[in-house]
Steps between C-alpha positions, in 0.01 A plus 500: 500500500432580132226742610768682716773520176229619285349783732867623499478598180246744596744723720681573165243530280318716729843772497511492111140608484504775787839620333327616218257756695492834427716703669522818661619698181236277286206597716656912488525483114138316494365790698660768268307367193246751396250230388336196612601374111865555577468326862402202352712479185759542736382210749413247186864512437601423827609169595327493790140548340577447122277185516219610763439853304527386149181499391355789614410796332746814571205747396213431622576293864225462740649485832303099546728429254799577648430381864385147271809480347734555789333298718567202257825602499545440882301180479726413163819534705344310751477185233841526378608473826250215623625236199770487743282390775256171500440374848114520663443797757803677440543855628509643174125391456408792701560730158151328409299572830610818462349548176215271587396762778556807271222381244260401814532864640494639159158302452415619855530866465326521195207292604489734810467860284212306284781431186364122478641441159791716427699229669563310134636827306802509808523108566936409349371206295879420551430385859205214378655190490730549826217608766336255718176622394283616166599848434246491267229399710602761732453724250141417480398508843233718575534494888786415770267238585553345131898603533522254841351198250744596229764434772352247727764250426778735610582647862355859381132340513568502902654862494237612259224354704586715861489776326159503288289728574154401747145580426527698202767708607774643254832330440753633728775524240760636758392168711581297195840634506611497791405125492639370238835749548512302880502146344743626243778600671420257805532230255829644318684504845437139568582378172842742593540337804450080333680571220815716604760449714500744810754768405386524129134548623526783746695630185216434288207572772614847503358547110165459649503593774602817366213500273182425737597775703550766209163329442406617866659830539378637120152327655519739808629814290235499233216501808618756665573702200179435359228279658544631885121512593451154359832310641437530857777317694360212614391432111830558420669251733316251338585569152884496570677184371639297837862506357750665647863572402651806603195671698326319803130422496526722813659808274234419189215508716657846632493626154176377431374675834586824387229752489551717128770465235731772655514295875583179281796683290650655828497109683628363178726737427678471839484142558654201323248458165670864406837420611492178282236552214589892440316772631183604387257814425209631355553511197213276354709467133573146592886509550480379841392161355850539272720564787388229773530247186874607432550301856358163287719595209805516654418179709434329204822625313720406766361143521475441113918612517565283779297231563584133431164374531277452214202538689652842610611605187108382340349692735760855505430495081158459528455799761746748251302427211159560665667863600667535148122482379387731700786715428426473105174608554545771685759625236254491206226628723752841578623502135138467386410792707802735470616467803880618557751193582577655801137472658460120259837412722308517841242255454750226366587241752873398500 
């Protein structure tokens, strides 16, 4: 009972902080700055990020540092709102598998383009004492093989294990992901499903569901667009996450099947993923990624307004601040390279 009166406190909480985001006019006068120095003196004085951005440097910002910074914002929200919240196995633990599984893929990609060490210069020394397992003996691993001992206490030395590679082969790194994305969002549902009552979690289902198939569809895109003599179909199939929201297994394989980037745009374009998620083209700028992600923002919005779950509400604030990071960087990125607002605008997700 006390755990129930204290989570409440979250639902609140949760509004305050998303109700000091930036908003549409912020992000346009952000994206009229003629500097990078500007953008951030501008964003250090926001309420949103005056504590996140404070000490960096306005002149000489390395974009590590930024990404650093907001990402322990999000996880920083993500406490405030957690004090709130004490019991074993609650949903909201799923914040730290999620960041658990960044840093193993991180660790996994680099170890699979021969960048052994540079793991330690990116590792958010922020995130040390909350995961299950030594980020800093991660760091150090040489070899997956020495990654599955670093987490052999954990349910990733399992995931790890099916995936490393046999006889001297290369890491699969694509493998790896696809992997550990499965177990994620497999293991989110559930905890939706034991922790939620049913109406609040087909509310809340919908964030992530949502999200594995962007995953999917922006999977699918980028083969065909660029990699369509190495992603045959069948290879493809099997690197699709088996979640499905709003598009069939049946209708992703279909996608999947297509034979060039210009057969896939025409299905997708014409079926429900376009109907839904936005159409898309070939234009390889990276704005398709922007639009299909407005669908998550605008899920997300609506539930942080509305919901009177705090599980709901964790999970809607979390999800807008991951694309309000994004959509920071990709401001100071266009700024930084003189982009005009207008063309900034179309890679911002909301």
């Amino acid at each position: 009972m006390l755990e129930n009166m204290s989570a409440l406190a979250i639902i609140p909480k949760a509004k305050a902080i998303g109700a000091q985001r930036l908003t549409h006019e912020d992000y346009r006068a952000l994206m009229r700055k003629r500097s990078v120095l500007e953008v951030m003196a501008t964003l250090q004085n926001h309420p949103y990020f005056k504590h996140s951005l404070a000490g960096l440097s306005q002149t000489n910002l390395h974009r590590q540092q930024l990404e650093d910074a907001l990402s322990r914002d999000v996880f920083y929200k993500y406490g405030r709102l957690m004090r709130y919240s004490f019991r074993k196995g609650h949903f909201g633990s799923y914040f730290i598998i999620r960041c658990e599984i960044n840093e193993l893929l991180s660790k996994l990609r680099l170890l699979s383009i021969g960048m052994t060490a540079q793991y330690i210069v990116q590792m958010p020394g922020f995130l040390t004492l909350y995961t299950s397992f030594n980020l800093i003996a991660l760091a150090k691993a040489g070899t997956a093989e020495e990654c599955e001992k670093v987490v052999s206490t954990t349910p990733y030395a399992k995931i790890l294990h099916s995936v490393l590679p046999k006889n001297g082969a290369q890491l699969d790194y694509l493998a790896c992901e696809h992997a550990f994305e499965t177990y994620f969002y497999q293991f989110v549902l559930r905890m939706i499903d034991n922790d939620l009552s049913p109406r609040t979690a087909a509310d809340t289902k919908k964030l992530f569901l949502y999200e594995a198939e962007i995953y999917n569809l922006d999977l699918l895109y980028r083969a065909k667009a660029f990699f369509g003599s190495q992603f045959k179909p069948p290879v493809l199939r099997k690197l699709l996450l088996p979640i499905y929201g709003v598009l069939s297994q049946k209708s992703l394989f279909a996608l999947a099947d297509t034979h060039d980037l210009n057969a896939f745009l025409q299905l997708y374009n014409t079926g429900r993923a376009g109907k839904f998620y936005g159409v898309r083209n070939a234009d390889f700028a990276g704005t398709r990624d922007a639009q299909s992600a407005r669908v998550l923002y605008r899920q997300a919005e609506k539930l942080l307004h509305f919901s009177s779950s705090p599980q709901t509400a964790l999970a809607a604030l979390l999800c807008l601040a991951n694309l309000e990071r994004s959509n920071i960087i990709n401001v100071i990125e266009g700024v930084r390279y003189g982009l005009p607002p207008e063309q900034i605008e179309t890679f911002l997700k909301f």
